[in-house]
C-alpha positions in Angstrom: 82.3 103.5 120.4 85.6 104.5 119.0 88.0 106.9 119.7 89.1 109.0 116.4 92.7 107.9 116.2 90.8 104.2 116.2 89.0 105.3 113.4 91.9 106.9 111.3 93.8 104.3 112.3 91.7 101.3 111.0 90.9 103.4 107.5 95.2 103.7 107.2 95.5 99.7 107.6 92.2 99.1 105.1 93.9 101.5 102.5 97.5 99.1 103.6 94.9 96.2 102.9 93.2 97.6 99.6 96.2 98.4 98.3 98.0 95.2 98.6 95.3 93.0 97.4 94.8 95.0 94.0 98.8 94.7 93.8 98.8 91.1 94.5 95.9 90.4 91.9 96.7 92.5 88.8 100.1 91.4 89.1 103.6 93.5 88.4 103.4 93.4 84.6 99.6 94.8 84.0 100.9 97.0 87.0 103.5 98.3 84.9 101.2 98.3 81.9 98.5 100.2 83.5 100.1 102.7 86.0 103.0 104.9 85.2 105.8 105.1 87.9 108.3 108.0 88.2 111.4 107.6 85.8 113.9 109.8 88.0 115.3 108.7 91.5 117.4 110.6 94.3 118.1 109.4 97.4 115.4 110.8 98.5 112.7 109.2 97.1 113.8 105.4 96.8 111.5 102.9 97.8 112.4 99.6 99.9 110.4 96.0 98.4 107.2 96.6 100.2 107.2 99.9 99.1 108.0 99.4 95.4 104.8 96.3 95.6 102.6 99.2 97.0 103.5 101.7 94.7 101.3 102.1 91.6 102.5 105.2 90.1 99.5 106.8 88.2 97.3 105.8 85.8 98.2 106.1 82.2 95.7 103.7 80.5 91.4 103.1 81.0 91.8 100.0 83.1 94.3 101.9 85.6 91.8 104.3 86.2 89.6 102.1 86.7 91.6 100.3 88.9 92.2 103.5 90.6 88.5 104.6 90.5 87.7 100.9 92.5 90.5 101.0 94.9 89.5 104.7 95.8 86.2 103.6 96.2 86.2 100.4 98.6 88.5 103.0 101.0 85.7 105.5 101.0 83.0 103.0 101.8 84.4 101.3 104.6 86.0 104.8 105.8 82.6 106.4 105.6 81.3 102.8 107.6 83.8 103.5 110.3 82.9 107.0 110.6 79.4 105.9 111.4 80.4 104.1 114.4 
């Protein structure tokens, strides 16, 4: 049986894991077609390269909510699995 912190832990490095993948797949130019990213930056909010691969932004077309609709759904299915345990 696992501990909690297991569990919240393994859902963080599935969302890591989801998130990537779906990055990797659609690719930085439907990315940038699908998902709307913030237009102003402080210092505050910069991103560093992994950051800026994982960032989608939010959807602004069908297909990115869609996108966003799947992504939300394989982390709720496999959090809900681990929760189970």
């Amino acid at each position: 049986m696992l501990s909690i912190e297991m569990k919240i832990l393994i859902c963080f490095v599935w969302a890591f894991i989801v998130f990537f993948i779906t990055a990797l797949i659609i690719g930085a130019e439907r990315k940038s077609q699908w998902f709307q990213k913030r237009r102003k930056y402080s210092w505050f909010n910069r991103r560093g390269i992994i950051s800026e691969v994982l960032h989608f932004g939010y959807p602004k077309t069908k297909e990115g909510y869609g996108i966003t609709g799947v992504m939300a759904l394989a982390i709720g299915i496999v959090s809900y699995a681990i929760c189970q345990l």
